[in-house]
C-alpha positions as CSV (number, residue, x, y, z in Angstrom):
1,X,13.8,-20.1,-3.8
2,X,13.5,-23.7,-3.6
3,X,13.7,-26.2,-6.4
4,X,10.2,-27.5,-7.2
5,X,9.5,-30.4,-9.2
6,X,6.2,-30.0,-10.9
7,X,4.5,-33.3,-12.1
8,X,1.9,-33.6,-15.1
9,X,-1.0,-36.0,-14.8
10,X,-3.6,-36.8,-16.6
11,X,-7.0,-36.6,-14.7
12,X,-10.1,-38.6,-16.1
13,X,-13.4,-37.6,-15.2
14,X,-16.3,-39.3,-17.0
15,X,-16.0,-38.7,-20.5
16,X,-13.5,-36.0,-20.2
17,X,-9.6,-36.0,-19.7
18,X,-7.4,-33.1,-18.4
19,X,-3.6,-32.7,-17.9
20,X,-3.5,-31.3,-14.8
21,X,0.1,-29.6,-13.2
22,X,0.7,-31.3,-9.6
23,X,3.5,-30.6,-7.5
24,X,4.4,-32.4,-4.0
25,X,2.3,-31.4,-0.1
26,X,6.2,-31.0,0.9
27,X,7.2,-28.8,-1.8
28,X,4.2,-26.4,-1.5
29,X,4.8,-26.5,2.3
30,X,8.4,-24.9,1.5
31,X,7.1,-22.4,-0.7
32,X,4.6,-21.1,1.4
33,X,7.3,-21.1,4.4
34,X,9.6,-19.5,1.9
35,X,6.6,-16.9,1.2
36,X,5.4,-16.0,4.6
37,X,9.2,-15.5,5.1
38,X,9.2,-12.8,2.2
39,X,6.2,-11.4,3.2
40,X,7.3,-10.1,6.5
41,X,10.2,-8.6,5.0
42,X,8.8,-6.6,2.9
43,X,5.9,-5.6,5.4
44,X,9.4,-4.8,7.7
45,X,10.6,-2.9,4.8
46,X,7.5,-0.9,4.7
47,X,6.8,-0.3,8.1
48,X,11.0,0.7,7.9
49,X,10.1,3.5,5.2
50,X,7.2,4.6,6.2
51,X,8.5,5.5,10.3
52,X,11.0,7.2,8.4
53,X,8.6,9.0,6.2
54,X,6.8,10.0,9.4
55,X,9.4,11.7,11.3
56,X,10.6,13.8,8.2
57,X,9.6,17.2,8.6
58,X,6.8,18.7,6.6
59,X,6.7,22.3,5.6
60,X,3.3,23.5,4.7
61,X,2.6,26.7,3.0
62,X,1.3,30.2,4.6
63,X,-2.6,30.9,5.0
64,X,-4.2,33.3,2.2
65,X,-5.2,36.3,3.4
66,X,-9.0,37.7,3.2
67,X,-7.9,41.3,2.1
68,X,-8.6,41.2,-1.6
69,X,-11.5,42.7,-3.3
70,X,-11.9,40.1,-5.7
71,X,-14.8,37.6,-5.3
72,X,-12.8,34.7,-7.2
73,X,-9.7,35.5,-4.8
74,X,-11.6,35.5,-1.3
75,X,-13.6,32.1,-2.5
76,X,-10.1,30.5,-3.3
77,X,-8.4,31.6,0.0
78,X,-11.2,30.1,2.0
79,X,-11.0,26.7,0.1
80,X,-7.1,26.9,0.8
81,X,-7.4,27.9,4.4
82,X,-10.1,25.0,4.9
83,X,-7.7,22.1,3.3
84,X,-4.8,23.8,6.1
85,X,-6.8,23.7,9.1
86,X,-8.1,20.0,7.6
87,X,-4.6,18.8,7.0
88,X,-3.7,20.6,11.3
89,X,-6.8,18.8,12.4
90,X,-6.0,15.2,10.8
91,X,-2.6,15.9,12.1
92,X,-3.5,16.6,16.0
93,X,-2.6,20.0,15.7
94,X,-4.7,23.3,15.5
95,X,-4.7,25.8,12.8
């Protein structure tokens, strides 16, 4: 990181004074260089992990069967099956 020299002024509007922090057109210019720099790094970084999350293998979980007599049972299956054949679909893939 750059060495940035930060100047205090006093500003005087009207009746009222402020110290105000200032630092140099040339020194902000580096640190916004300096910070675009960074920023595509990490964006690199990101895009890096997250390819790498995308081609890992995901194993998802079998399909419920229908076969039980239970009410509560058949109602949960369904909602599972649903959130599989939602999670196939966003995927490109079929249930």
């Amino acid at each position: 990181m750059s060495e940035v020299k930060i100047y205090s002024a006093l500003l005087c509007m009207g009746d009222a004074s402020h110290y105000i922090d200032c630092v140099l057109a040339y020194d902000y210019d580096q640190l916004k260089a300096e910070n675009e720099v960074l920023t595509l790094r990490v964006m690199a970084g990101e895009r890096q992990e997250l390819d790498a999350l995308k081609s890992a293998p995901v194993v998802m979980p079998n399909r419920m069967t229908d076969g039980a007599a239970d009410y509560a049972y058949a109602r949960y299956s369904a909602g599972w099956n649903a959130c599989l054949d939602e999670f196939a679909h966003l995927n490109g893939g079929k249930p």
